[in-house]
DSSP file (Angstrom, degrees, kcal/mol; ACC not computed):
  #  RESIDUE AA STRUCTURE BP1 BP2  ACC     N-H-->O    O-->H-N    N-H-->O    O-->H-N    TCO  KAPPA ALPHA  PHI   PSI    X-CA   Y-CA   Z-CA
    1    1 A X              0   0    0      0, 0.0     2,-0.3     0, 0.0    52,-0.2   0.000 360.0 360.0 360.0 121.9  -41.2   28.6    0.2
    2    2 A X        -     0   0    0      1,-0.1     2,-0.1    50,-0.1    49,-0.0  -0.600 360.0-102.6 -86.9 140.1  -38.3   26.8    1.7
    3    3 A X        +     0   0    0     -2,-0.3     3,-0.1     1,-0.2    -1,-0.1  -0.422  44.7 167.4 -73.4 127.9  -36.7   23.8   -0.1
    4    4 A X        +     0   0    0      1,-0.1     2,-0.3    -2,-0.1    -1,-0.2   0.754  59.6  60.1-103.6 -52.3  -37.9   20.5    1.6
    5    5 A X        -     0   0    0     62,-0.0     2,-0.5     2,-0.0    -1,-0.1  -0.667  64.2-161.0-106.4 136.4  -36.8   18.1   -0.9
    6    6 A X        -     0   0    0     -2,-0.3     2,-1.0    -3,-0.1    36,-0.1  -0.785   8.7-168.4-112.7  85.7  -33.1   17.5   -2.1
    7    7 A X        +     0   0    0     -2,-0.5    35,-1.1    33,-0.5     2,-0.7  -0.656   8.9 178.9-111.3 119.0  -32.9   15.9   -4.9
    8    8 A X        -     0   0    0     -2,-1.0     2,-0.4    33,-0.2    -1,-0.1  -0.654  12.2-160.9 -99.6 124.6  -29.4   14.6   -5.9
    9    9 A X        -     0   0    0     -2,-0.7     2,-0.1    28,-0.1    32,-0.0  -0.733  16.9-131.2-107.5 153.5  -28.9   12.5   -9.6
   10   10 A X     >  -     0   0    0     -2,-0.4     4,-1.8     1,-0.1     5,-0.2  -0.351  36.3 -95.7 -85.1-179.2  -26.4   10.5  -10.3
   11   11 A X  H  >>S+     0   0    0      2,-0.2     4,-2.3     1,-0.2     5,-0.6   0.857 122.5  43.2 -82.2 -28.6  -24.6   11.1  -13.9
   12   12 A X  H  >5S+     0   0    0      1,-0.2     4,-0.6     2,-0.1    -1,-0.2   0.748 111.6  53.8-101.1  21.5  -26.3    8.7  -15.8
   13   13 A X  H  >5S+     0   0    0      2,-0.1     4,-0.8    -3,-0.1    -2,-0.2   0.926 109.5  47.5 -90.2 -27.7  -29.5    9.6  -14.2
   14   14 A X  H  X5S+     0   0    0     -4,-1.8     4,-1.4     2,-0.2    -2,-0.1   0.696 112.8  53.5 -64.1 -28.2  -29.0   13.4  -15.2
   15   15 A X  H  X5S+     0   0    0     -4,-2.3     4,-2.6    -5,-0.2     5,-0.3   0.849 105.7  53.4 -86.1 -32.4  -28.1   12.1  -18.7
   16   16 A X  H  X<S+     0   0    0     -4,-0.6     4,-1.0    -5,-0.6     3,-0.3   0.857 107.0  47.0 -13.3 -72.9  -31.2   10.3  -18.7
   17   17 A X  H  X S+     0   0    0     -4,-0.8     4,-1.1     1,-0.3    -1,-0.2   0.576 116.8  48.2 -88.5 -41.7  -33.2   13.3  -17.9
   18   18 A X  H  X S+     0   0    0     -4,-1.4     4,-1.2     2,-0.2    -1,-0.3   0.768 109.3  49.3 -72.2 -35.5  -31.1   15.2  -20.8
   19   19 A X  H  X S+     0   0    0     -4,-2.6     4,-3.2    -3,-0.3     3,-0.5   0.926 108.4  53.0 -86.9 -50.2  -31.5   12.7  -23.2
   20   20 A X  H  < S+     0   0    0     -4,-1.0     6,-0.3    -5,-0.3    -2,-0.2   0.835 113.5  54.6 -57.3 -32.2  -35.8   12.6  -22.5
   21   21 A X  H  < S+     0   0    0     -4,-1.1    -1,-0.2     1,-0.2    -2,-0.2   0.872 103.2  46.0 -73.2 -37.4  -35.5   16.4  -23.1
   22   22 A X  H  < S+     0   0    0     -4,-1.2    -2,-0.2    -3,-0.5    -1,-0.2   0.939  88.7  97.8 -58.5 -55.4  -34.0   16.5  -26.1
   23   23 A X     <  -     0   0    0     -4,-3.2     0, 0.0     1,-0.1     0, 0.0  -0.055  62.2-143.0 -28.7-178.0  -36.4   13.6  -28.2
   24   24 A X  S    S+     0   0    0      0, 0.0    -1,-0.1     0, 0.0    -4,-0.0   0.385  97.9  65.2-117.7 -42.7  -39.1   15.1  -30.3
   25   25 A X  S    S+     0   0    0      2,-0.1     2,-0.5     0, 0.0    -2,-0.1   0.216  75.1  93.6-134.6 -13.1  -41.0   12.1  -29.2
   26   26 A X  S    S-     0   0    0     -6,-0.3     5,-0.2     1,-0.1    -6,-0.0  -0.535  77.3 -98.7-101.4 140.5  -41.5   12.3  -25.2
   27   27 A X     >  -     0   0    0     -2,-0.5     4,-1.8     1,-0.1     3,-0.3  -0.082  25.1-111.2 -55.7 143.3  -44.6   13.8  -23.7
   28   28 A X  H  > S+     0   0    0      1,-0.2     4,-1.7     2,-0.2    -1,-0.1   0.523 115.9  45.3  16.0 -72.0  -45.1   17.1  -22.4
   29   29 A X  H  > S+     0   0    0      2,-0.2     4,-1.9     1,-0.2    -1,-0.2   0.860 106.4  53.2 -83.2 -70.1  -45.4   16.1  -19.1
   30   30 A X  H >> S+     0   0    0     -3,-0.3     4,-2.0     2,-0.2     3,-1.2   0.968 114.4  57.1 -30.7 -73.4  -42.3   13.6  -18.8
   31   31 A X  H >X S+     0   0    0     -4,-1.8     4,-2.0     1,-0.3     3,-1.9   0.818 109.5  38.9   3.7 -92.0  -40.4   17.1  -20.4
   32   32 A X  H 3X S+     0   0    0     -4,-1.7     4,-0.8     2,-0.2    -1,-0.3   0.423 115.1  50.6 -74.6  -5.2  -41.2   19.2  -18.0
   33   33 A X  H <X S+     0   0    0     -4,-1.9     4,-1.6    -3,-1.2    -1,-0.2   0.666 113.9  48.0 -57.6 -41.4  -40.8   16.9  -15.1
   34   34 A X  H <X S+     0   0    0     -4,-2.0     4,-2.7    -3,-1.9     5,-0.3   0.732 105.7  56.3 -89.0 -26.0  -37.6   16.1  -16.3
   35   35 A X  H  X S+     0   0    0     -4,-2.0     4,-2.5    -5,-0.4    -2,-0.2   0.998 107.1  58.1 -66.9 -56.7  -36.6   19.9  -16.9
   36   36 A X  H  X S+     0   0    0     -4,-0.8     4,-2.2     1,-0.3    -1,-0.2   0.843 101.3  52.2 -34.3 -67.3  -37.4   20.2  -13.3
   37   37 A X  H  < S+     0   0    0     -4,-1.6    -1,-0.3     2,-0.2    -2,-0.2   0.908 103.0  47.9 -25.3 -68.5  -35.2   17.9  -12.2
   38   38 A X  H >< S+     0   0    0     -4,-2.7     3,-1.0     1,-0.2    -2,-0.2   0.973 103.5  70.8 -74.1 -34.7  -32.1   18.6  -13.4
   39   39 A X  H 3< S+     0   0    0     -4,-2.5     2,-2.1    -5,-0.3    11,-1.4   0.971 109.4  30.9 -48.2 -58.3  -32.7   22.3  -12.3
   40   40 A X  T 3< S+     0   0    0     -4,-2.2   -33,-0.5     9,-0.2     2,-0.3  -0.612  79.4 139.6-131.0 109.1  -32.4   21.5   -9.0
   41   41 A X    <   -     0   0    0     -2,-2.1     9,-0.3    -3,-1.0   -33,-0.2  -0.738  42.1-153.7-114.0 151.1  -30.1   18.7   -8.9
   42   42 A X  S    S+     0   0    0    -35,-1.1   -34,-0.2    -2,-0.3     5,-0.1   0.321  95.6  50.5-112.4 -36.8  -28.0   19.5   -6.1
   43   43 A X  S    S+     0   0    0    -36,-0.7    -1,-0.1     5,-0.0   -35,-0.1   0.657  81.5 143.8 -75.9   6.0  -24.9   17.3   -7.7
   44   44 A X        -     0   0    0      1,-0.2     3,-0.2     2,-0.1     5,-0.1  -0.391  53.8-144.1 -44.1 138.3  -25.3   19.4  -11.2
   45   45 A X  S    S+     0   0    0      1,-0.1    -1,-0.2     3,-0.0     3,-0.1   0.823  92.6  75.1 -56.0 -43.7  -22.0   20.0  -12.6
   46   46 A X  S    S-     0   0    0      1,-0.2     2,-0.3     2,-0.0    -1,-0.1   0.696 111.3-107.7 -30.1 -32.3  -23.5   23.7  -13.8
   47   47 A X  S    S+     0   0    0     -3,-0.2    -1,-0.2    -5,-0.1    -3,-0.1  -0.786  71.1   9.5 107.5-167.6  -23.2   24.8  -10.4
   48   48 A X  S    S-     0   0    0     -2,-0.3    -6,-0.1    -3,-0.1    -7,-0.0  -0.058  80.7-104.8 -50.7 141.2  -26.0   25.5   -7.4
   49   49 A X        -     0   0    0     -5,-0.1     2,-0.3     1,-0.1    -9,-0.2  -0.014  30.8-107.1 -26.6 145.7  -29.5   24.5   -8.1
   50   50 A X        -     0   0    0    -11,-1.4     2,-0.3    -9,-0.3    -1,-0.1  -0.784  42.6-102.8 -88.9 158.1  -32.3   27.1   -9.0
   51   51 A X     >  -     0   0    0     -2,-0.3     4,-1.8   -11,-0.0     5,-0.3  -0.444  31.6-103.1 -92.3 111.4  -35.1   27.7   -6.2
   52   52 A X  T  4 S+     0   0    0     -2,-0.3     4,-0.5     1,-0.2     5,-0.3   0.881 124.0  55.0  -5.0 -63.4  -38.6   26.2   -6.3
   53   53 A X  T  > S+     0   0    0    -52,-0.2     4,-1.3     2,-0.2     5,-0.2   0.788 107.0  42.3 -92.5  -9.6  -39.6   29.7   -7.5
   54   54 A X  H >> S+     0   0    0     -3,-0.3     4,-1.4     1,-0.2     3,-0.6   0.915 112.3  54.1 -88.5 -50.6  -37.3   30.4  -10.5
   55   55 A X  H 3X S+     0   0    0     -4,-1.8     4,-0.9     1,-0.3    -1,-0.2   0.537 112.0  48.8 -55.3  -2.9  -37.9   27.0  -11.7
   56   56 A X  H 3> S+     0   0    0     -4,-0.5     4,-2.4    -5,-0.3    -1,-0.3   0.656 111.3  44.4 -78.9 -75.9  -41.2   28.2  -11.4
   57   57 A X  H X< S+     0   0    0     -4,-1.3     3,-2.4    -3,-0.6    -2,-0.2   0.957 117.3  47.8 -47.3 -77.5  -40.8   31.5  -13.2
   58   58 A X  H 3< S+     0   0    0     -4,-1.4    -2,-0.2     1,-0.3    -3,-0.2   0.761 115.9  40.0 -66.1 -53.0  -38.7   29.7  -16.0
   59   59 A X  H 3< S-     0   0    0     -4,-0.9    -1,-0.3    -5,-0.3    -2,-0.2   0.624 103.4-127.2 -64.3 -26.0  -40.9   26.9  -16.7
   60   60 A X  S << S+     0   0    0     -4,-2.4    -3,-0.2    -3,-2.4    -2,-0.1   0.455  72.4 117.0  78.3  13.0  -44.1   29.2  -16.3
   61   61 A X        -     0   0    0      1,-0.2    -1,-0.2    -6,-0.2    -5,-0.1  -0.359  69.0 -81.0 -75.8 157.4  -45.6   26.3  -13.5
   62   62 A X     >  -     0   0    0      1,-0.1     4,-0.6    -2,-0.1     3,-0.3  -0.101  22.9-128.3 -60.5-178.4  -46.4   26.4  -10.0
   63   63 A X  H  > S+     0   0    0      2,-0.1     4,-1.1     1,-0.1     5,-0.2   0.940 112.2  56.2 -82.5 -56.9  -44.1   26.2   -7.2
   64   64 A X  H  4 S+     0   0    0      1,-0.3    -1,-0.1     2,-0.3    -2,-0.0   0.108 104.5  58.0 -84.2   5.2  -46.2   23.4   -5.5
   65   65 A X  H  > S+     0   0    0     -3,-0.3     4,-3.1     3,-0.1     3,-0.3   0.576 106.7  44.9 -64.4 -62.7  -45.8   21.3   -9.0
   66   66 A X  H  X S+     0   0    0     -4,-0.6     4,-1.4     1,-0.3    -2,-0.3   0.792 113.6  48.0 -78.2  -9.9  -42.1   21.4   -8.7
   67   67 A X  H  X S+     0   0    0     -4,-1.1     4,-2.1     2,-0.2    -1,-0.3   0.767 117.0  48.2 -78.1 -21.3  -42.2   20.3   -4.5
   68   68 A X  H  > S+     0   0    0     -3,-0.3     4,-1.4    -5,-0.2    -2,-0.2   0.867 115.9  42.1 -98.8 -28.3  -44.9   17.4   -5.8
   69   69 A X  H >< S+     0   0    0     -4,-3.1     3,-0.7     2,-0.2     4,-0.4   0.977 114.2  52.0 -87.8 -53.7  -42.3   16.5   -8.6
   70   70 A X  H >X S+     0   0    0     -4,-1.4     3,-1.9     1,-0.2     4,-1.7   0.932 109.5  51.7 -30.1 -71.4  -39.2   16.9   -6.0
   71   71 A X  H 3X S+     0   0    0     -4,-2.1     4,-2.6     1,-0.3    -1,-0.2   0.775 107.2  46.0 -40.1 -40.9  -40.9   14.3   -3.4
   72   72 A X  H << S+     0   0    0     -4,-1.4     9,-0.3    -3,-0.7    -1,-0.3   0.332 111.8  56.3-115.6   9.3  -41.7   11.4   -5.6
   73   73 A X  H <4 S+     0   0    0     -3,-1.9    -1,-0.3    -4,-0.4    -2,-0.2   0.799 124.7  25.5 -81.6 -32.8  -38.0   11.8   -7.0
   74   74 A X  H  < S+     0   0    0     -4,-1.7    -2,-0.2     3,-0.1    -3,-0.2   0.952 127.4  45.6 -79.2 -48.8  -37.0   11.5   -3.5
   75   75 A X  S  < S+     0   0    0     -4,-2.6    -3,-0.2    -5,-0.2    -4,-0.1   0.950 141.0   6.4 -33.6-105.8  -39.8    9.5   -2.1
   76   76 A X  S    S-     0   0    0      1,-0.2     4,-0.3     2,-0.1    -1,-0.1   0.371 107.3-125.5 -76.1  -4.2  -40.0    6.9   -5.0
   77   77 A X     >  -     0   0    0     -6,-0.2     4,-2.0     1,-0.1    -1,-0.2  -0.231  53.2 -28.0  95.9-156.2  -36.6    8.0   -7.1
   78   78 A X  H >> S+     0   0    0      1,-0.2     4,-0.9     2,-0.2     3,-0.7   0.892 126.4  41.5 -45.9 -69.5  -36.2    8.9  -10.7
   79   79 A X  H >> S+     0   0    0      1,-0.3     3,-1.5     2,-0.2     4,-1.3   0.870 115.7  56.7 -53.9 -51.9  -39.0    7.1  -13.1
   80   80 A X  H 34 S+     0   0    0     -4,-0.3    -1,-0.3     1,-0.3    -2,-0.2   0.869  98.3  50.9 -66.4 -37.6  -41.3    7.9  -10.6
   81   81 A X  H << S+     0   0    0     -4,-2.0    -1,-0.3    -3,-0.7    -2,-0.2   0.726 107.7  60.5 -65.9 -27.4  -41.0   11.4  -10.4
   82   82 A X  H << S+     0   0    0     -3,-1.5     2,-0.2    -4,-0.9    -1,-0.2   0.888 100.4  57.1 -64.2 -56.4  -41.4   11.5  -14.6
   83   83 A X  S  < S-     0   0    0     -4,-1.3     2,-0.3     1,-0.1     0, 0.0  -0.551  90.6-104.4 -93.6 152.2  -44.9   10.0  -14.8
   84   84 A X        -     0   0    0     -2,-0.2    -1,-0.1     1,-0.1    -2,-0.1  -0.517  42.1-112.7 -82.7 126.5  -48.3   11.1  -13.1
   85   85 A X        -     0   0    0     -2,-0.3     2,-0.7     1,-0.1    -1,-0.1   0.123  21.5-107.6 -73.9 169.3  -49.3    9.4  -10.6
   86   86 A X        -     0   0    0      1,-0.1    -1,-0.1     2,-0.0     0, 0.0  -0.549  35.4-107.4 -78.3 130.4  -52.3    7.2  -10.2
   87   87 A X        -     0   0    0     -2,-0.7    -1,-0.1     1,-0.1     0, 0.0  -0.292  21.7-152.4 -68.1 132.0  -55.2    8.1   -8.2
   88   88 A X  S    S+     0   0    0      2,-0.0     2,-0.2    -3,-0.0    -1,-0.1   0.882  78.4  80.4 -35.9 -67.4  -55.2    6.2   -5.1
   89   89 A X        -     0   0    0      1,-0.0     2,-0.2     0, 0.0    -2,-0.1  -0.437  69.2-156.9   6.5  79.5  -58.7    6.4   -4.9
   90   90 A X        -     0   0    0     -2,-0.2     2,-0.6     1,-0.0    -2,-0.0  -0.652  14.0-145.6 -93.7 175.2  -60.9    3.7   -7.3
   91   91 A X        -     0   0    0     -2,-0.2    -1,-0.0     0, 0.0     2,-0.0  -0.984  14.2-128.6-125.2 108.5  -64.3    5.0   -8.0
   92   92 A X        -     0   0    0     -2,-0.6     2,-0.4     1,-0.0     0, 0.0  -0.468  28.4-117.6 -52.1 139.4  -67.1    1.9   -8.2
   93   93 A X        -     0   0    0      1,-0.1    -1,-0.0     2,-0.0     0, 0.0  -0.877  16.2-154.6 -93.2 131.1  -68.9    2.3  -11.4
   94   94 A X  S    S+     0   0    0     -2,-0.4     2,-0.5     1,-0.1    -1,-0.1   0.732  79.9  68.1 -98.3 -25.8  -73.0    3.0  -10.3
   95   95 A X        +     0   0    0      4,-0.1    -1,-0.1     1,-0.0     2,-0.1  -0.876  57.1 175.6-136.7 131.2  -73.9    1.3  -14.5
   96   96 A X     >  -     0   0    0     -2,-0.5     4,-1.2     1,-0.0    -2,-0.1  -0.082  54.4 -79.8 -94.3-158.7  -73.5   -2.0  -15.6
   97   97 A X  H  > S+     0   0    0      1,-0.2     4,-1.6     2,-0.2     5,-0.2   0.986 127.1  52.5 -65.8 -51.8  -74.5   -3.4  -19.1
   98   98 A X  H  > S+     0   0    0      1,-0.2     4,-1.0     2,-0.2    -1,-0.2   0.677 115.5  40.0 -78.5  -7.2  -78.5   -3.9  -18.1
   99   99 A X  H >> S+     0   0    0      2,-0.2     4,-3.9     3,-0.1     3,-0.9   0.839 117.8  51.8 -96.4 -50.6  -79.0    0.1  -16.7
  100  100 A X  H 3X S+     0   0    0     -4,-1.2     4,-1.5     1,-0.3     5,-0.2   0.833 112.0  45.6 -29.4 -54.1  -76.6    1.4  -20.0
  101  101 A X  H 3X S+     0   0    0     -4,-1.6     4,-2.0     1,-0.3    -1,-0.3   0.722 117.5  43.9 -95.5 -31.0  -78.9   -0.7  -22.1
  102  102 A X  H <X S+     0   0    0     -4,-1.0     4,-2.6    -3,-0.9    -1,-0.3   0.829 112.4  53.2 -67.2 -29.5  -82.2    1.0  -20.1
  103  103 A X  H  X S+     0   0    0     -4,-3.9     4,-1.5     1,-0.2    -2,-0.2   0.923 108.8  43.3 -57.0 -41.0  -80.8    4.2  -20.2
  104  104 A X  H  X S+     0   0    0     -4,-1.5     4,-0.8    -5,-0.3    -3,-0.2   0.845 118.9  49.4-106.2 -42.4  -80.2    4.3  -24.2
  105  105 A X  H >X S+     0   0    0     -4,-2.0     3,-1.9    -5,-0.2     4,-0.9   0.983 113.8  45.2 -25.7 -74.0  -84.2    2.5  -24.4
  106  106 A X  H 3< S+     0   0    0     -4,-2.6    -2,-0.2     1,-0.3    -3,-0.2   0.711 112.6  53.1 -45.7 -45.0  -85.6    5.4  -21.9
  107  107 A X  H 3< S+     0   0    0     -4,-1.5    11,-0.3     1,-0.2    -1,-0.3   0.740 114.7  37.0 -63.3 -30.7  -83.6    7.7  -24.3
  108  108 A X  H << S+     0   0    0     -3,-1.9    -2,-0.2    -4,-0.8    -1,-0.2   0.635 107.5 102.3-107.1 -37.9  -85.4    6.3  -27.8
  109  109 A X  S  < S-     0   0    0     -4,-0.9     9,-0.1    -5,-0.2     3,-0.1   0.313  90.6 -60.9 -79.2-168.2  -88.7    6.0  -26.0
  110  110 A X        -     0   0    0      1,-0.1     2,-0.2     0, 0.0    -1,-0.1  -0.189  58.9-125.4 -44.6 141.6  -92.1    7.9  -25.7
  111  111 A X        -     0   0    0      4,-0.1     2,-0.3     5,-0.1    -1,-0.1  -0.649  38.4-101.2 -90.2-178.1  -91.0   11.3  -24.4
  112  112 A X    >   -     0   0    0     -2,-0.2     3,-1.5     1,-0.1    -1,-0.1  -0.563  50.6 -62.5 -79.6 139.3  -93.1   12.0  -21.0
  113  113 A X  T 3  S+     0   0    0     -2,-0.3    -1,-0.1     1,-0.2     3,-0.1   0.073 120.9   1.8 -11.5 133.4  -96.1   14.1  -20.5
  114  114 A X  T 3  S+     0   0    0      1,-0.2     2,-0.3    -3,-0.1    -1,-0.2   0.542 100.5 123.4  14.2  38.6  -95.4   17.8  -21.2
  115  115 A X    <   -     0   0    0     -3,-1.5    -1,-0.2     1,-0.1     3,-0.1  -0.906  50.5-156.6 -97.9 133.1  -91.7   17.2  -22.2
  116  116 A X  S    S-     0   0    0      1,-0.4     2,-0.2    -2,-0.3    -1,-0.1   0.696  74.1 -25.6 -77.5 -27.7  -90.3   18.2  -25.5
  117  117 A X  S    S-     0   0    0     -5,-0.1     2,-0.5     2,-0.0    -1,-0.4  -0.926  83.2 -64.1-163.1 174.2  -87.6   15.8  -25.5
  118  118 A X        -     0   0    0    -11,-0.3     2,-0.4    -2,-0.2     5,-0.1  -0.560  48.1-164.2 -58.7 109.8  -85.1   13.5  -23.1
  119  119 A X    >   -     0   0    0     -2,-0.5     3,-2.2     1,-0.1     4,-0.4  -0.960  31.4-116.2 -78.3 134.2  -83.2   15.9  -21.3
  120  120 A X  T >> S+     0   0    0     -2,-0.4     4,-2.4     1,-0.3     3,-1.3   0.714 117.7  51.2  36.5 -75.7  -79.7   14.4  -19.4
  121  121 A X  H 3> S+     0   0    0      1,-0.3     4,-3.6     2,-0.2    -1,-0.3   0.896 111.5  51.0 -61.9 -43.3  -81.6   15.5  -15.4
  122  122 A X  H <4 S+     0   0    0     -3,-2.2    -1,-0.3     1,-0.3    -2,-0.3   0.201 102.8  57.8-124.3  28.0  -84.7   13.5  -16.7
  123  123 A X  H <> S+     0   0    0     -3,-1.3     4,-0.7    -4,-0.4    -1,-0.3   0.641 115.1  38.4 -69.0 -51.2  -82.6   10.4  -17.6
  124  124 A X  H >X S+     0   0    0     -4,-2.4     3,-1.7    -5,-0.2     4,-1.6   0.961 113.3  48.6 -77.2 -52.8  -81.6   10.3  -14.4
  125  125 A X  H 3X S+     0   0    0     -4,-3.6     4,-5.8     1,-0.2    -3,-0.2   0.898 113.3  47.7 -45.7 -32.2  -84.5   11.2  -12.4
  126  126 A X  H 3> S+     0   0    0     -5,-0.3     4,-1.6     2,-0.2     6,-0.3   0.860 113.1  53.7 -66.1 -31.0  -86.9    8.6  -14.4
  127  127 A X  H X<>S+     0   0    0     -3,-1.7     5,-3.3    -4,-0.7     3,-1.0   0.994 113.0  46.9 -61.9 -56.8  -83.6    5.9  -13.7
  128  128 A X  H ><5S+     0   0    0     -4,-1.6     3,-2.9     1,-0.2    -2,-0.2   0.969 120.6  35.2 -57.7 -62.4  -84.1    7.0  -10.0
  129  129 A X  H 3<5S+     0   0    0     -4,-5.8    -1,-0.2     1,-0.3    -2,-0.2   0.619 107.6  56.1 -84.7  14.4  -87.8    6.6   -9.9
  130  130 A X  T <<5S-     0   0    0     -4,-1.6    -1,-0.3    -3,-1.0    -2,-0.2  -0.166 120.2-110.6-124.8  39.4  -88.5    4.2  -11.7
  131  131 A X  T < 5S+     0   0    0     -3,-2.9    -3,-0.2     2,-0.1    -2,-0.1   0.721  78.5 125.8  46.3  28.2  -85.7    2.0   -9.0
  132  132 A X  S   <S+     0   0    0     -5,-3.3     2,-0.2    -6,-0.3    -4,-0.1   0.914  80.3   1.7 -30.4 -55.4  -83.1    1.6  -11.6
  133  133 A X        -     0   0    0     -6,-0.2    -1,-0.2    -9,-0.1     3,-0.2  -0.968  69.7-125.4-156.0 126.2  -80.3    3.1   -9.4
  134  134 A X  S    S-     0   0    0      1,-0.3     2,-0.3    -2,-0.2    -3,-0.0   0.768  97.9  -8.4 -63.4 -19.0  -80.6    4.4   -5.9
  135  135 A X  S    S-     0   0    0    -41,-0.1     2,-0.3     2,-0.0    -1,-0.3  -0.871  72.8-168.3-179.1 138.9  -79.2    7.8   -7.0
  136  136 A X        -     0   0    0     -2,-0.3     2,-0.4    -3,-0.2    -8,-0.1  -0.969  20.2-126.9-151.4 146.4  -77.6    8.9  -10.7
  137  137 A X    >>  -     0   0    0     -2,-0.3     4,-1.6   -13,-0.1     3,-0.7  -0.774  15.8-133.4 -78.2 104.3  -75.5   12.1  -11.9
  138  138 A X  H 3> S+     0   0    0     -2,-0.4     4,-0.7     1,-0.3     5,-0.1   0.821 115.1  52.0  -7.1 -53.7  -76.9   14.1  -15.3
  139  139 A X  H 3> S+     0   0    0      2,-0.2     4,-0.7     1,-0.2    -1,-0.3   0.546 101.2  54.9 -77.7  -7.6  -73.1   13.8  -16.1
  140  140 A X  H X> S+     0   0    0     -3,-0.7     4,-3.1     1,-0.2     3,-0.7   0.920 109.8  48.0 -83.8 -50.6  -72.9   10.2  -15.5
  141  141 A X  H 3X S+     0   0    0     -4,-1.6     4,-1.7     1,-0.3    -2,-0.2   0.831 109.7  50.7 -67.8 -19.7  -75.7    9.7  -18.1
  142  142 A X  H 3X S+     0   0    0     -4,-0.7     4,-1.4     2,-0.2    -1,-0.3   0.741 113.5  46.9 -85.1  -8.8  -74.1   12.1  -20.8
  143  143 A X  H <X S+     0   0    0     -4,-0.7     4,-2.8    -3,-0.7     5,-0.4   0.916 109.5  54.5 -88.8 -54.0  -71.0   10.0  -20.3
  144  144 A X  H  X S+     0   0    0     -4,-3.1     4,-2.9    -5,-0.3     5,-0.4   0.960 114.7  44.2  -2.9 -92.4  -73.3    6.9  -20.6
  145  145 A X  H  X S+     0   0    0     -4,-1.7     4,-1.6    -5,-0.3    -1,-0.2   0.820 108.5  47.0 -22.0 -66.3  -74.5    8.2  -23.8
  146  146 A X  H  X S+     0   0    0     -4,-1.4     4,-1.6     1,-0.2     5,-0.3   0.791 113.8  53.3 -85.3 -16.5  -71.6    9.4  -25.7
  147  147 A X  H  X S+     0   0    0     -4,-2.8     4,-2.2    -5,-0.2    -2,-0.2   0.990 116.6  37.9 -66.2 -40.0  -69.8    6.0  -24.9
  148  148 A X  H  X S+     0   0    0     -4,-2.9     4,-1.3    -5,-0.4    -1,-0.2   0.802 117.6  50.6-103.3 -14.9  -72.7    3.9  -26.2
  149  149 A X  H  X S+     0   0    0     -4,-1.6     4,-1.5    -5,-0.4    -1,-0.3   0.956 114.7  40.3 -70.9 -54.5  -73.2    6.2  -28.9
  150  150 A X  H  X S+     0   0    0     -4,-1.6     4,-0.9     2,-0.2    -2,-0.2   0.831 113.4  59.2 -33.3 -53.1  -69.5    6.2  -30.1
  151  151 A X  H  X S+     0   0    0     -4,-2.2     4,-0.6    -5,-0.3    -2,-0.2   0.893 111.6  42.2 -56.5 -54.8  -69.5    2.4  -29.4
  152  152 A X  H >X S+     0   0    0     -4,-1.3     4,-1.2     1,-0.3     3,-1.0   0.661 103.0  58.9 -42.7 -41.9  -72.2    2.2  -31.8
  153  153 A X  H 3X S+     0   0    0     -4,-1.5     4,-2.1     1,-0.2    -1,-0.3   0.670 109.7  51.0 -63.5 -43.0  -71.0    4.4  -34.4
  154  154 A X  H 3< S+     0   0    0     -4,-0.9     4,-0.4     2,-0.2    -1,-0.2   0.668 105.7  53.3 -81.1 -34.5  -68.0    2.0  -34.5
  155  155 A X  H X< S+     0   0    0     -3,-1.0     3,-0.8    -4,-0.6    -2,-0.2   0.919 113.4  44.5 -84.7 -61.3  -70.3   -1.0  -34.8
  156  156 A X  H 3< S+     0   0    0     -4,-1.2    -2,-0.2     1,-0.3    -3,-0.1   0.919 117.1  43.3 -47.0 -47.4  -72.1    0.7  -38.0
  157  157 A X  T 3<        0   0    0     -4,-2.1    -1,-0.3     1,-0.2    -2,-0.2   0.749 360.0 360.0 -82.8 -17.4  -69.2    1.8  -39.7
  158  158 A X    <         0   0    0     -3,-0.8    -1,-0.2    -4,-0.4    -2,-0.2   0.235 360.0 360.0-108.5 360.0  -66.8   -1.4  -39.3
């Protein structure tokens, strides 16, 4: 994989980077972001940079980690390059309060004709036919669930 990105630090951004490596205290992520970095810094006093694939090797990451980490130090500079970015992307949420509040009814109620209990698929299908929601996820309703269940739990005990 040929080196795309050139990433040059200044000294007190390379002590930065040193300083975040050492704490006890910084996440994981930040770490090994930062470890990245100062391997190939092209200004290191240590001498040449390491290669996409030993920092790769040595960290035990991909290669295609340490070009995404490279870019948005060059792209968007230091800080940026530390923290994960944010999905571009929002996702509308398909349940407000009043379907949450049907779901977790529909869940409590009569079960349906030859059913042994509520399963997850017939929480959503009954939402669907019975025009709740034009279309709902199994997973959406077990997420549904353990939120208002948790939420509850919280209510009892406090």
């Amino acid at each position: 994989m040929t080196e795309r990105y050139r990433v040059v630090l200044s000294e007190v951004e390379r002590t930065h980077l040193q300083v975040l490596t050492s704490k006890g205290k910084t996440a994981t992520s930040q770490v090994i972001n930062a470890l990245i970095l100062l391997n190939c810094d092209q200004s290191a006093p240590a001498g040449p940079c390491r290669s996409s694939r030993e920092i790769a090797q040595m960290l035990d990451i991909g290669e295609r980690k340490i070009e995404r980490v490279k870019k948005r130090c060059v792209e968007e500079g230091v800080e940026a390059a530390l923290v994960r970015k944010r999905p571009e992307r929002e996702y509308a949420r398909k349940i407000d309060g009043e379907l949450e509040a049907r779901l977790i009814a529909m869940s409590c109620s009569q079960l349906p004709e030859g059913h042994a209990r509520w399963t997850l698929r017939l929480l959503a299908e009954r939402s669907v036919e019975l025009s709740y929601v034009e279309s709902l996820s199994h997973e959406t309703v077990h997420r549904v669930l353990k939120e208002a269940n948790s939420s509850l739990g919280a209510r009892l005990a406090g």
